[in-house]
PyMOL Python script that loads the backbone (N, CA, C, O; Angstrom):
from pymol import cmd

cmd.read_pdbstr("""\
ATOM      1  N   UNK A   1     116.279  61.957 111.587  1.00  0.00           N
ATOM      2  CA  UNK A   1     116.863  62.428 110.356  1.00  0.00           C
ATOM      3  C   UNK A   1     116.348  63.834 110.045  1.00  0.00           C
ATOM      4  O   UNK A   1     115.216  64.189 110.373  1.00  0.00           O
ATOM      5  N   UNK A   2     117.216  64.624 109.400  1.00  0.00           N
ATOM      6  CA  UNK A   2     117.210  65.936 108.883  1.00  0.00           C
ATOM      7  C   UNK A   2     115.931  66.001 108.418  1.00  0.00           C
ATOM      8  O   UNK A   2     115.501  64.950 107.943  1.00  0.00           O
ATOM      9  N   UNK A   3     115.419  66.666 108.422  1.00  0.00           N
ATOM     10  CA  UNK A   3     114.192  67.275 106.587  1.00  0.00           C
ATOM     11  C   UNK A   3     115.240  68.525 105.789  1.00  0.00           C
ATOM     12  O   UNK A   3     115.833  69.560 106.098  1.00  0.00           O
ATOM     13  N   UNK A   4     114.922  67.320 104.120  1.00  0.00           N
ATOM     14  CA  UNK A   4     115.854  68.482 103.491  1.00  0.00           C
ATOM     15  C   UNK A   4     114.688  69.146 102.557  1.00  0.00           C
ATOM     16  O   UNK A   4     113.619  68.757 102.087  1.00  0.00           O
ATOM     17  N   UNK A   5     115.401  70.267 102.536  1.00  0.00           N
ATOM     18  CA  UNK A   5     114.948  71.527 101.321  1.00  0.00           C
ATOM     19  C   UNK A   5     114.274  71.071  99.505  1.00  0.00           C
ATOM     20  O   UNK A   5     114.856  70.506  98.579  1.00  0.00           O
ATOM     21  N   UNK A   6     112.598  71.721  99.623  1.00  0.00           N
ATOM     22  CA  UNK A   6     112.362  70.759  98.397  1.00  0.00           C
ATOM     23  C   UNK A   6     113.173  71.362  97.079  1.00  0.00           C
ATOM     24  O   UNK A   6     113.120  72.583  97.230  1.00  0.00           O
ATOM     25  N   UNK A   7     113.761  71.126  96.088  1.00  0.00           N
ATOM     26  CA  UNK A   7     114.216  71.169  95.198  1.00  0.00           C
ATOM     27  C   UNK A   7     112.822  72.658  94.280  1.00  0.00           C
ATOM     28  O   UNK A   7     111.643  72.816  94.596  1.00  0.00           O
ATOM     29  N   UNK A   8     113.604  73.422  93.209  1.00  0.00           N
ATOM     30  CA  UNK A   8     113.719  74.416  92.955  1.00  0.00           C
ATOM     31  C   UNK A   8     112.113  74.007  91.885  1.00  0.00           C
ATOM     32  O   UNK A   8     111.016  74.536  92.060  1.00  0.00           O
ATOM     33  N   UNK A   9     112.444  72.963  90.842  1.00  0.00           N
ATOM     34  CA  UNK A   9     111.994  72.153  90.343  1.00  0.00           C
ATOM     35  C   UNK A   9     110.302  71.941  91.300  1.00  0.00           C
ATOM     36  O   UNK A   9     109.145  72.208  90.976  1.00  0.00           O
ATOM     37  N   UNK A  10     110.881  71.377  92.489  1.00  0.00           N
ATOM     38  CA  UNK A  10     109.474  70.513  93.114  1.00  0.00           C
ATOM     39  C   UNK A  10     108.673  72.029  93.820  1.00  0.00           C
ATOM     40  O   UNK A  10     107.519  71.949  94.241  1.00  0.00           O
ATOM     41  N   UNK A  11     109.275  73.053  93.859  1.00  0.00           N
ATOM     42  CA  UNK A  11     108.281  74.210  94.529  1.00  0.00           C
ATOM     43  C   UNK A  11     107.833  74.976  93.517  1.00  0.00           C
ATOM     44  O   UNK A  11     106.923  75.760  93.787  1.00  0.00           O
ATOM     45  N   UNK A  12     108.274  74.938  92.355  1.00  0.00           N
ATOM     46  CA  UNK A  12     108.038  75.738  91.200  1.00  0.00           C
ATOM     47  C   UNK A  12     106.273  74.603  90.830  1.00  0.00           C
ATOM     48  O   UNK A  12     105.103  74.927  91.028  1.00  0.00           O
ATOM     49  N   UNK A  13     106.814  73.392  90.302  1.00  0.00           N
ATOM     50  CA  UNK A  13     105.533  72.547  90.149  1.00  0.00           C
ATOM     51  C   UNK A  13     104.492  72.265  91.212  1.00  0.00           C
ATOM     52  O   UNK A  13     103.334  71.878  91.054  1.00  0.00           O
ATOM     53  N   UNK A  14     105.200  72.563  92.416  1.00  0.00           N
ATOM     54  CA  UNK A  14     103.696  73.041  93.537  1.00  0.00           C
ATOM     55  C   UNK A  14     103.113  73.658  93.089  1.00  0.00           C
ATOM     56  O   UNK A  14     102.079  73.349  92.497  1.00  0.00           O
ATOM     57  N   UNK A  15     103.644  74.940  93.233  1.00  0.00           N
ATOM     58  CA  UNK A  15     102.913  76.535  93.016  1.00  0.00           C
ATOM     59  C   UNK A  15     102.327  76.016  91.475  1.00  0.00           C
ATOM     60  O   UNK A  15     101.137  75.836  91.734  1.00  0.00           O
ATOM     61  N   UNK A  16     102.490  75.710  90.158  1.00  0.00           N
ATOM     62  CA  UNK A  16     101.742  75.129  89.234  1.00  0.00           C
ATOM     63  C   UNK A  16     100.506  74.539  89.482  1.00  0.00           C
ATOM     64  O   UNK A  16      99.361  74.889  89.195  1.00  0.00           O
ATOM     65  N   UNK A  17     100.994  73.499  90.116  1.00  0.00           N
ATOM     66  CA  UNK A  17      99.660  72.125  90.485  1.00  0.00           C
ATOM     67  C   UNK A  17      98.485  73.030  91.487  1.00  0.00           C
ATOM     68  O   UNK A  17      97.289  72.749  91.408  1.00  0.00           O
ATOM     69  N   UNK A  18      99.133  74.447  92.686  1.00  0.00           N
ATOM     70  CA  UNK A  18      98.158  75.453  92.875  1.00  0.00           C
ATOM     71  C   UNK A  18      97.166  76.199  91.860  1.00  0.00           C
ATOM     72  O   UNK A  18      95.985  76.548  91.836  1.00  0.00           O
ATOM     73  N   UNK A  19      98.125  76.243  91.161  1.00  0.00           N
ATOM     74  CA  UNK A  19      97.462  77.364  90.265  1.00  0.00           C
ATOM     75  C   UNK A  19      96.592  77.101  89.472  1.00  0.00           C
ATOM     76  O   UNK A  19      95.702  77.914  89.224  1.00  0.00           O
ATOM     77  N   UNK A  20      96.684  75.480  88.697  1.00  0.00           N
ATOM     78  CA  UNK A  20      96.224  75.277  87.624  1.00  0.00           C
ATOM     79  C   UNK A  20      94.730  74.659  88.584  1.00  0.00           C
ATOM     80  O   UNK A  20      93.666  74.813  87.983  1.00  0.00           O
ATOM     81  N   UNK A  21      94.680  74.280  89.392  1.00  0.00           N
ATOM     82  CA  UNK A  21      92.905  74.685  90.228  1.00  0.00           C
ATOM     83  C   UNK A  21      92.310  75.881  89.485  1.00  0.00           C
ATOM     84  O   UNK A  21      91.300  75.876  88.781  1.00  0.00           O
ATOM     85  N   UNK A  22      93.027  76.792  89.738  1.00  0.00           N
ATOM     86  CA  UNK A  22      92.415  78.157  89.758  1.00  0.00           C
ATOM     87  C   UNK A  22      92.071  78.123  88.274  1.00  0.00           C
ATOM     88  O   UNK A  22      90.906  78.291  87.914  1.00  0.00           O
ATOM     89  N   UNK A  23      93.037  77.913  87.421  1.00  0.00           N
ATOM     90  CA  UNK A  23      92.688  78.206  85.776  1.00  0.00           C
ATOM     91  C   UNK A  23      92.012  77.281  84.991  1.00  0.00           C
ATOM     92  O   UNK A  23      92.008  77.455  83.772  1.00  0.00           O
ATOM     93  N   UNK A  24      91.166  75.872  85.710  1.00  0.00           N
ATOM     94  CA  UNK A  24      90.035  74.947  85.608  1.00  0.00           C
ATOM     95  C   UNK A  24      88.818  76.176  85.632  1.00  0.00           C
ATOM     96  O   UNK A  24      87.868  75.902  84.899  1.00  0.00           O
ATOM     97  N   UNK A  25      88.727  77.288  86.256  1.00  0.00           N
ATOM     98  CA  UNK A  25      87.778  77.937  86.566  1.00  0.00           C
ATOM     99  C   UNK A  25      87.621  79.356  85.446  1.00  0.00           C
ATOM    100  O   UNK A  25      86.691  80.162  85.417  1.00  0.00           O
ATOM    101  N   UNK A  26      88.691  79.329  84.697  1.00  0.00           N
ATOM    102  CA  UNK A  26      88.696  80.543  83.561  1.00  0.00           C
ATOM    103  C   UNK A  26      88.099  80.050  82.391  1.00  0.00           C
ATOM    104  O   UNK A  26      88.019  78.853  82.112  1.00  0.00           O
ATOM    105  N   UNK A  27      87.592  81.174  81.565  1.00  0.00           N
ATOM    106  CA  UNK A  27      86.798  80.903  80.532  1.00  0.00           C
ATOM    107  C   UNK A  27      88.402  80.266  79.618  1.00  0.00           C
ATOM    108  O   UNK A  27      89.564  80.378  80.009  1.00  0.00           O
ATOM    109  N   UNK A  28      87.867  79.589  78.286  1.00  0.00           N
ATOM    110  CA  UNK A  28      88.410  78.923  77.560  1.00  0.00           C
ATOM    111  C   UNK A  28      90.013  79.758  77.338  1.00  0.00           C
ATOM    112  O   UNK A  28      91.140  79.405  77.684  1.00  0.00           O
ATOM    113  N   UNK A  29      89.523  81.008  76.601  1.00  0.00           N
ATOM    114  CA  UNK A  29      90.567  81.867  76.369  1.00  0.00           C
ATOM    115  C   UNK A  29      91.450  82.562  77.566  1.00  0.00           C
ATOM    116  O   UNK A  29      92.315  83.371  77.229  1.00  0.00           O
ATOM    117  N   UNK A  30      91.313  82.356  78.536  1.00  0.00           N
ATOM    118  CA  UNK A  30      92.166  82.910  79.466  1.00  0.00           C
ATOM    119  C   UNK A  30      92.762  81.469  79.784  1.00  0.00           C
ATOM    120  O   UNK A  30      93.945  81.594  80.103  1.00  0.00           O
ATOM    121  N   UNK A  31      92.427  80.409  79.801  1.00  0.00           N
ATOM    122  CA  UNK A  31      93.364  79.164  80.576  1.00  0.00           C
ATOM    123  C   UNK A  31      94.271  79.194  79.367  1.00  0.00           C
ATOM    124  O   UNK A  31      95.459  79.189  79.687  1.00  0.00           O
ATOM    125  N   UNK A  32      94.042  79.223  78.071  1.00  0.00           N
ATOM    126  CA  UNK A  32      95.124  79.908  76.980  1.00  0.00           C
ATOM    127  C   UNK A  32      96.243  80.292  77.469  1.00  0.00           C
ATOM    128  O   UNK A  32      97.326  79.728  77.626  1.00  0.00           O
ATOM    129  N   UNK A  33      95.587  82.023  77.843  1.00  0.00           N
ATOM    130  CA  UNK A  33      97.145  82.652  78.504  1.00  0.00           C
ATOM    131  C   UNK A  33      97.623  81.872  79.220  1.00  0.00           C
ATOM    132  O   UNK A  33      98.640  81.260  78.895  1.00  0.00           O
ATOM    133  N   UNK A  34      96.903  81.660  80.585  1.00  0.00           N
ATOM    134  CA  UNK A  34      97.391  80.824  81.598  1.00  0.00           C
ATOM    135  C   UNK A  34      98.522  79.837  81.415  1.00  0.00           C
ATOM    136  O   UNK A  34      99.539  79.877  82.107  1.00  0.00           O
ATOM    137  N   UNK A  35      98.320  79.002  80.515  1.00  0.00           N
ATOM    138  CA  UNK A  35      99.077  78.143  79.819  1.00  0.00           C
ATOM    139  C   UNK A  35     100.747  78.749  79.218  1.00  0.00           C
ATOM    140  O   UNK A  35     101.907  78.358  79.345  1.00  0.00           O
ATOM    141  N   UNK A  36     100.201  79.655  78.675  1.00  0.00           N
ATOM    142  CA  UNK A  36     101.477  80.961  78.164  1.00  0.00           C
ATOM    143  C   UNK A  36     102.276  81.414  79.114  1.00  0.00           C
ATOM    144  O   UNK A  36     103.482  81.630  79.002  1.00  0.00           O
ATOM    145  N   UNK A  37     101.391  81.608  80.365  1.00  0.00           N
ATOM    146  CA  UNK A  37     102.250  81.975  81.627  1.00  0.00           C
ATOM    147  C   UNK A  37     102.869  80.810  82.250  1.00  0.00           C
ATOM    148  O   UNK A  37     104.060  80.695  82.539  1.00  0.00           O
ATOM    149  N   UNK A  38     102.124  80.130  82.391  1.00  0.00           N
ATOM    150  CA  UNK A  38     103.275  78.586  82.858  1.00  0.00           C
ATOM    151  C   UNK A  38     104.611  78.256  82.195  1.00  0.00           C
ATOM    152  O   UNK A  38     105.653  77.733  82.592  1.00  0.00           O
ATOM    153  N   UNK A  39     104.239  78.698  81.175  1.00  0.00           N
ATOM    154  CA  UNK A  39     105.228  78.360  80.230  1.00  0.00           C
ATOM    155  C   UNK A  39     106.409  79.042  80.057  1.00  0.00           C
ATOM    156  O   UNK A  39     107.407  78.400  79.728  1.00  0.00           O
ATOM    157  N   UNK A  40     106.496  80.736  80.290  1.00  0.00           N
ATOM    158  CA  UNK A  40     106.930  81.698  81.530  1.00  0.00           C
ATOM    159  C   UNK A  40     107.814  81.393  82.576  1.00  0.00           C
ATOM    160  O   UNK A  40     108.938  81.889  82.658  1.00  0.00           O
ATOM    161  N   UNK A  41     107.110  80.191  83.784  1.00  0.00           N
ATOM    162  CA  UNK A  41     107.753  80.119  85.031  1.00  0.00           C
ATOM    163  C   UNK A  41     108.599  78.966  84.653  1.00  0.00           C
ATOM    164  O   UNK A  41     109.745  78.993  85.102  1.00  0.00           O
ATOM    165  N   UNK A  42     108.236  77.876  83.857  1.00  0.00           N
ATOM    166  CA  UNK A  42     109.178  77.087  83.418  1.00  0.00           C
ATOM    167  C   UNK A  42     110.613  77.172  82.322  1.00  0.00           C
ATOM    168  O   UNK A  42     111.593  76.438  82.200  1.00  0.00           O
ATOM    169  N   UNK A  43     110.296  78.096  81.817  1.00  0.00           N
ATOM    170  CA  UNK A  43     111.708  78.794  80.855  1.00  0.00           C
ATOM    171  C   UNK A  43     112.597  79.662  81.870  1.00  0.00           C
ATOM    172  O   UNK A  43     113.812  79.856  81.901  1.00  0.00           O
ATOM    173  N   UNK A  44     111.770  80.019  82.518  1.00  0.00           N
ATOM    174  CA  UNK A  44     112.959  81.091  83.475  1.00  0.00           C
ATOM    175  C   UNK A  44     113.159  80.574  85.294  1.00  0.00           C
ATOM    176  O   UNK A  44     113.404  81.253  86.292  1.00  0.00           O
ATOM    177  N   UNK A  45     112.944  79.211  85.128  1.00  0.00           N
ATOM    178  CA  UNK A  45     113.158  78.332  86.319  1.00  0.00           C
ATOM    179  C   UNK A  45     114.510  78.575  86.721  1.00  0.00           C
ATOM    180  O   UNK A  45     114.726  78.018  87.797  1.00  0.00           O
ATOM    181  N   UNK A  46     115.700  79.311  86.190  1.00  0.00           N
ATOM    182  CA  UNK A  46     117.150  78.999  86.918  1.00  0.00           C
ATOM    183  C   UNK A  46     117.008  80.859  87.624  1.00  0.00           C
ATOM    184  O   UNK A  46     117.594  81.188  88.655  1.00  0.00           O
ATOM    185  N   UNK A  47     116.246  81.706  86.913  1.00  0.00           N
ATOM    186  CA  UNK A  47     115.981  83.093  87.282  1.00  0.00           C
ATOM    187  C   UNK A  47     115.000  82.841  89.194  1.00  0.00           C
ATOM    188  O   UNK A  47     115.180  83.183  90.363  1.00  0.00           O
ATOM    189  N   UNK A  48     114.500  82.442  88.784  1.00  0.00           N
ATOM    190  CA  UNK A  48     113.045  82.352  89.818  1.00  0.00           C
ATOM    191  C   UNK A  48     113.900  81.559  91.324  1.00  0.00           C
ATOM    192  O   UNK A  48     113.536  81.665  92.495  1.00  0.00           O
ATOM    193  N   UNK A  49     115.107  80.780  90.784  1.00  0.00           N
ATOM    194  CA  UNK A  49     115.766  79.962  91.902  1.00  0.00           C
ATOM    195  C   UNK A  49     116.952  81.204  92.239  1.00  0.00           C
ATOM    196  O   UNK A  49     117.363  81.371  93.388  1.00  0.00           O
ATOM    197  N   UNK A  50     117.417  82.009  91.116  1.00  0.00           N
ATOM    198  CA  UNK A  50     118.146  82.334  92.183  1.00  0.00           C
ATOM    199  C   UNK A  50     117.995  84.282  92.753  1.00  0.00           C
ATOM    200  O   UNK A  50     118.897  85.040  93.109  1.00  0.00           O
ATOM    201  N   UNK A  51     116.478  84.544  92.618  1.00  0.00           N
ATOM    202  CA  UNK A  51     115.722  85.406  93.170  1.00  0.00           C
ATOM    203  C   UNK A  51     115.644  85.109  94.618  1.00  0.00           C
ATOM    204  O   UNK A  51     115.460  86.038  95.404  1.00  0.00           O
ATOM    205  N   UNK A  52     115.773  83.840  95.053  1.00  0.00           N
ATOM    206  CA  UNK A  52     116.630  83.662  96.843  1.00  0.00           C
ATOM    207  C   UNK A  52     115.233  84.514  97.336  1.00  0.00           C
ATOM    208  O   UNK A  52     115.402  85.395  98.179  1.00  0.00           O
ATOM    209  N   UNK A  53     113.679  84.225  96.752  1.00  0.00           N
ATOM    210  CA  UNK A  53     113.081  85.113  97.371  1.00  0.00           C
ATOM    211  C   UNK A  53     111.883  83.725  98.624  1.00  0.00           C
ATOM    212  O   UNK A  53     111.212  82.816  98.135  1.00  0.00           O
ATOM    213  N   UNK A  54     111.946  83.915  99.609  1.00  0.00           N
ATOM    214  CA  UNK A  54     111.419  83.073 100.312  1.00  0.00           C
ATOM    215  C   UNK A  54     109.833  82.859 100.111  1.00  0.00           C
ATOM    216  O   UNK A  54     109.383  81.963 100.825  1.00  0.00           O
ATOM    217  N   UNK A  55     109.053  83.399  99.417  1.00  0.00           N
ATOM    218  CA  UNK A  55     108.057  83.501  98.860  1.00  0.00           C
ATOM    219  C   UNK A  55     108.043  82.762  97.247  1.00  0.00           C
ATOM    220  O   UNK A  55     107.764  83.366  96.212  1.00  0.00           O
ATOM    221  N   UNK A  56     108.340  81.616  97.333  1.00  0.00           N
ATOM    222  CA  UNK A  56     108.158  81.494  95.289  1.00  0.00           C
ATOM    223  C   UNK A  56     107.534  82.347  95.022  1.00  0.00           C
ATOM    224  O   UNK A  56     108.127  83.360  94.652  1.00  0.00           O
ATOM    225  N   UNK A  57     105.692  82.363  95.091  1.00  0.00           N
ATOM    226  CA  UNK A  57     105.226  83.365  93.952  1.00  0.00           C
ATOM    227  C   UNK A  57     105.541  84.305  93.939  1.00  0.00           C
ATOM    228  O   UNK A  57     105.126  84.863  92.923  1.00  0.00           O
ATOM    229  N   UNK A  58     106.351  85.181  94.788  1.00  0.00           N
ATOM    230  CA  UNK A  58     106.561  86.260  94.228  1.00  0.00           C
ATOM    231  C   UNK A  58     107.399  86.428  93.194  1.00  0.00           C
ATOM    232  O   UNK A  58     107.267  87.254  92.291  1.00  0.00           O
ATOM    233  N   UNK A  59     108.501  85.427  93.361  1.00  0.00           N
ATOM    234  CA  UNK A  59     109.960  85.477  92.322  1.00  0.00           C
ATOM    235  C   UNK A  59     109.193  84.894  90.766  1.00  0.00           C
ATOM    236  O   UNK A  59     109.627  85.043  89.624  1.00  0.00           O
ATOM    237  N   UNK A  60     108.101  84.295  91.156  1.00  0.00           N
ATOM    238  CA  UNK A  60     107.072  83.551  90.003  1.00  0.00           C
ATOM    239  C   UNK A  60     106.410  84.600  89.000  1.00  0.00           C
ATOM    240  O   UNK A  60     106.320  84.499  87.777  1.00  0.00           O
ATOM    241  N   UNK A  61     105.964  85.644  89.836  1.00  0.00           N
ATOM    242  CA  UNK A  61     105.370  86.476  89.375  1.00  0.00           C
ATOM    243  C   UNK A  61     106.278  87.722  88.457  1.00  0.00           C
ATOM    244  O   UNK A  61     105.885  88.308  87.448  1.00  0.00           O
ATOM    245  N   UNK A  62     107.564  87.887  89.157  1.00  0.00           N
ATOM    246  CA  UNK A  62     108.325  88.698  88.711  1.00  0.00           C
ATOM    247  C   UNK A  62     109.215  88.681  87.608  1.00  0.00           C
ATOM    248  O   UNK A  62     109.887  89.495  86.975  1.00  0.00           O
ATOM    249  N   UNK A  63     108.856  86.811  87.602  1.00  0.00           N
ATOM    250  CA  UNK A  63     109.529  86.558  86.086  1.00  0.00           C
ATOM    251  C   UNK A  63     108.392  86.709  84.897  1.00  0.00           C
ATOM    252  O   UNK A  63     108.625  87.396  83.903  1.00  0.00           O
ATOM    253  N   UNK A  64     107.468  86.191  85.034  1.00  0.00           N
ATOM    254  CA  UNK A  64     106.414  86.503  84.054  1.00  0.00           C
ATOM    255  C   UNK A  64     106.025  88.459  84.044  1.00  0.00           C
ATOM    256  O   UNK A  64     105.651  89.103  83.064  1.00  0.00           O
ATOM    257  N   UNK A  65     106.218  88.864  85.125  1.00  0.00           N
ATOM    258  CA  UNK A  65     106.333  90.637  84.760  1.00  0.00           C
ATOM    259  C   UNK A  65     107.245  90.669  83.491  1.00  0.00           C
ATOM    260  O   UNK A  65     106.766  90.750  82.360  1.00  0.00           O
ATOM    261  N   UNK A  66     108.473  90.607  83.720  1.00  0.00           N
ATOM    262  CA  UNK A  66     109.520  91.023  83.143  1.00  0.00           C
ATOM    263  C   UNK A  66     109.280  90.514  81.914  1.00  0.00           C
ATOM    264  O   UNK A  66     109.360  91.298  80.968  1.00  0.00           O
ATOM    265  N   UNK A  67     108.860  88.788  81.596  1.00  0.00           N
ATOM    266  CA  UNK A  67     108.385  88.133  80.223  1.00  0.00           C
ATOM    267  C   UNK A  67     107.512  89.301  79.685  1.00  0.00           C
ATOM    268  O   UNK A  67     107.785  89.711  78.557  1.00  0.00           O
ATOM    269  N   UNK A  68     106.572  89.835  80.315  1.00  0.00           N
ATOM    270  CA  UNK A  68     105.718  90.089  79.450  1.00  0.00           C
ATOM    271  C   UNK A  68     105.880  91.355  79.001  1.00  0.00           C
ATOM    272  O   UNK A  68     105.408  91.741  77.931  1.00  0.00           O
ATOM    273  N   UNK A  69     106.622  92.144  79.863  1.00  0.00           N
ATOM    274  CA  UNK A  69     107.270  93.413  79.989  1.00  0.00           C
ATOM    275  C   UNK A  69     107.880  93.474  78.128  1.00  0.00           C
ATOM    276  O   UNK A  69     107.572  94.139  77.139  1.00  0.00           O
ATOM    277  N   UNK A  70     108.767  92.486  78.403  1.00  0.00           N
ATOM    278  CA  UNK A  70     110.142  92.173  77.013  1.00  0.00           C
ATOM    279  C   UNK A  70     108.782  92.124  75.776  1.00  0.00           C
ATOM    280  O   UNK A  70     108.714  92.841  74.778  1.00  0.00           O
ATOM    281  N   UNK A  71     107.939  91.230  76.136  1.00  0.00           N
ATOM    282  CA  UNK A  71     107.563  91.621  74.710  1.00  0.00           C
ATOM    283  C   UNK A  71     106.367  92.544  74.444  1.00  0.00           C
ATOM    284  O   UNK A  71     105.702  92.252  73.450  1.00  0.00           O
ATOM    285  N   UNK A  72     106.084  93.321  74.968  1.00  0.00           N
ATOM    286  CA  UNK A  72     105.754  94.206  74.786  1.00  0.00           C
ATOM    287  C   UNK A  72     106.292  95.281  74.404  1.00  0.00           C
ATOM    288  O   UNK A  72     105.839  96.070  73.574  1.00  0.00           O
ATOM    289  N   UNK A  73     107.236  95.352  74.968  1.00  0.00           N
ATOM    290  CA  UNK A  73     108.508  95.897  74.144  1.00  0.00           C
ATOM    291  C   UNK A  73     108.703  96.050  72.644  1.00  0.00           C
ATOM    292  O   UNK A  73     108.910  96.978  71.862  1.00  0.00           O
ATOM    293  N   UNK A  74     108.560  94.830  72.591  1.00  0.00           N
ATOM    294  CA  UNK A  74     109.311  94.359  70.910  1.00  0.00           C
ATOM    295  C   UNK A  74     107.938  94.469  69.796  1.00  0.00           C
ATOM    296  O   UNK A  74     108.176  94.306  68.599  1.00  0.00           O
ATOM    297  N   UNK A  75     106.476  94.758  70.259  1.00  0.00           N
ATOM    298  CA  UNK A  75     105.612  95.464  69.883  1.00  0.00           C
ATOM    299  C   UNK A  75     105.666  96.621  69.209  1.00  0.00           C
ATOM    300  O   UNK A  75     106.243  97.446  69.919  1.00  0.00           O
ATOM    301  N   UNK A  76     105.344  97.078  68.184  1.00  0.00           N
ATOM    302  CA  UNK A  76     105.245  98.345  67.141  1.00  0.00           C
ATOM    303  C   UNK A  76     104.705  99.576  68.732  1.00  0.00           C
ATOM    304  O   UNK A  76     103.729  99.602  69.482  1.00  0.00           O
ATOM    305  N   UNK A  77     106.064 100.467  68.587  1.00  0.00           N
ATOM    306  CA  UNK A  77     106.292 101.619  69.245  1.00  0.00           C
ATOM    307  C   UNK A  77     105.455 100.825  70.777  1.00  0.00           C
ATOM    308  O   UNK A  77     104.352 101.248  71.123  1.00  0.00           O
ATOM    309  N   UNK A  78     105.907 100.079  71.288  1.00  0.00           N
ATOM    310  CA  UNK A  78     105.875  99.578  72.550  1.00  0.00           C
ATOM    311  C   UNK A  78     107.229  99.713  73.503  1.00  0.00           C
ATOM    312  O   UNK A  78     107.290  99.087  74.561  1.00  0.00           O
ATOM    313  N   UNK A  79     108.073 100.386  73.154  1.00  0.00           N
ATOM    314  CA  UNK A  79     109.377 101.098  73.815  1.00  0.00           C
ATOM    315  C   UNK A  79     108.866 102.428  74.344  1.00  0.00           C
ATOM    316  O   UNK A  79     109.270 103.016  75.348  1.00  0.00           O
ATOM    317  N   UNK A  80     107.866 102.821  73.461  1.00  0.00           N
ATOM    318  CA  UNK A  80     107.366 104.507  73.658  1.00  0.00           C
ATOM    319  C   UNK A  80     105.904 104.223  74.460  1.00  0.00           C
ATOM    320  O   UNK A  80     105.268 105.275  74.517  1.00  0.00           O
ATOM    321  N   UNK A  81     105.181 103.067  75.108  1.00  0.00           N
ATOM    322  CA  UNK A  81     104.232 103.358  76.372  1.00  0.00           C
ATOM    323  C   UNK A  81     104.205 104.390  77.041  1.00  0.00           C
ATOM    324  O   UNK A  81     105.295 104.938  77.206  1.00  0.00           O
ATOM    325  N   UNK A  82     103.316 104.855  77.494  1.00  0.00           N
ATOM    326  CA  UNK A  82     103.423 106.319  78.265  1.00  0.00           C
ATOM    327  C   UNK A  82     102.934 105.292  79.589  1.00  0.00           C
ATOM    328  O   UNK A  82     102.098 104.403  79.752  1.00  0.00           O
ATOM    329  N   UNK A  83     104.152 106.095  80.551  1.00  0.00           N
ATOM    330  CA  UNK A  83     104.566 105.370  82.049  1.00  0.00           C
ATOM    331  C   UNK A  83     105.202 104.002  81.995  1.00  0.00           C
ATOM    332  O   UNK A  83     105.294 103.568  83.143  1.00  0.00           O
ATOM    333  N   UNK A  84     105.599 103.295  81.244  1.00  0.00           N
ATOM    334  CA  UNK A  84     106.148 102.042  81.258  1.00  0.00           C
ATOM    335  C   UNK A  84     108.147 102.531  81.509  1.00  0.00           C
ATOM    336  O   UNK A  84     108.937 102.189  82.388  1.00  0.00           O
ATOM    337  N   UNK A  85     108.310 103.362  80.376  1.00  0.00           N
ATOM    338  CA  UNK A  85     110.057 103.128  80.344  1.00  0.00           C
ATOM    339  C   UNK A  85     110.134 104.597  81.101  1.00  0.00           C
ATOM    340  O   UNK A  85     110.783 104.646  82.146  1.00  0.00           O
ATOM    341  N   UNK A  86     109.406 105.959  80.541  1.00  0.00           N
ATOM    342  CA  UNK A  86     109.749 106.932  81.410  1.00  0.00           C
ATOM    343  C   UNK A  86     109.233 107.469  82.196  1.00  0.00           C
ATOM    344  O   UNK A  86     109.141 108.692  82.097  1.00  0.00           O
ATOM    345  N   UNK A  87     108.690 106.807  83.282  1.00  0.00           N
ATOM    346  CA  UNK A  87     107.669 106.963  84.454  1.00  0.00           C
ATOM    347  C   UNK A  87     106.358 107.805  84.404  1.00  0.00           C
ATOM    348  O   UNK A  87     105.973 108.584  83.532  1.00  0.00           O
ATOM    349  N   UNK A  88     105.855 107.479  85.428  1.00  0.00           N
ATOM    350  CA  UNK A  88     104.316 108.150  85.288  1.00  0.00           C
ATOM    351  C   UNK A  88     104.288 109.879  84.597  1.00  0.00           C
ATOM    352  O   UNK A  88     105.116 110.658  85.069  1.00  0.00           O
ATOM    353  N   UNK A  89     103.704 110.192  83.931  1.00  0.00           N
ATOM    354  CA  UNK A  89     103.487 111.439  83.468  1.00  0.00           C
ATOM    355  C   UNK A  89     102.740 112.215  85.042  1.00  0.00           C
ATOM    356  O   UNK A  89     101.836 111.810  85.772  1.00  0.00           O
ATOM    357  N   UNK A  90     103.557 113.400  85.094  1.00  0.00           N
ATOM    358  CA  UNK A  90     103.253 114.463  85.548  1.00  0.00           C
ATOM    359  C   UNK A  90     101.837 115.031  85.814  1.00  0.00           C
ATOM    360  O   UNK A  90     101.704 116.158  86.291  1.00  0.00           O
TER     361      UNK A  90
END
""", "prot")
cmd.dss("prot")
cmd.show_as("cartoon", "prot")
cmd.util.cbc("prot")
cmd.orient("prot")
């Protein structure tokens, strides 16, 4: 019999069940974020599937960029970052 392809769902909660090892090992306030960021890969689970990127974490990572990107954004004069919207200064 075939081996089929794990579901979008079951590689997303791998890479989780990886990670969250790692954030057993952060001080109190960073497994916080951590938590914030999970929370990240699971809201934008239909983005991350169809990033078609053969690497999850990377498509993992690129959604929580962009999350965190947006609200920073929406931060008092966080549109105006120097190097974020109009590239590195000269």
């Amino acid at each position: 019999m075939g081996r089929t392809i794990p579901s979008i769902s079951a590689r997303l909660d791998g890479k989780i069940a990886q990670w969250t090892r790692f954030s057993k090992l952060l001080p109190k306030k960073e497994r916080e974020a951590f938590g914030r960021l999970v929370s990240i890969i699971r809201d934008r689970r239909t983005a991350i599937d169809a990033a078609d990127e053969a690497d999850i974490g990377i498509a993992i990572l690129l959604a929580m960029m962009t999350a965190m990107k947006g609200e920073l954004d929406e931060r008092p004069g966080g549109e105006d970052r120097q190097g974020l919207e109009r590239g590195p200064s000269p």
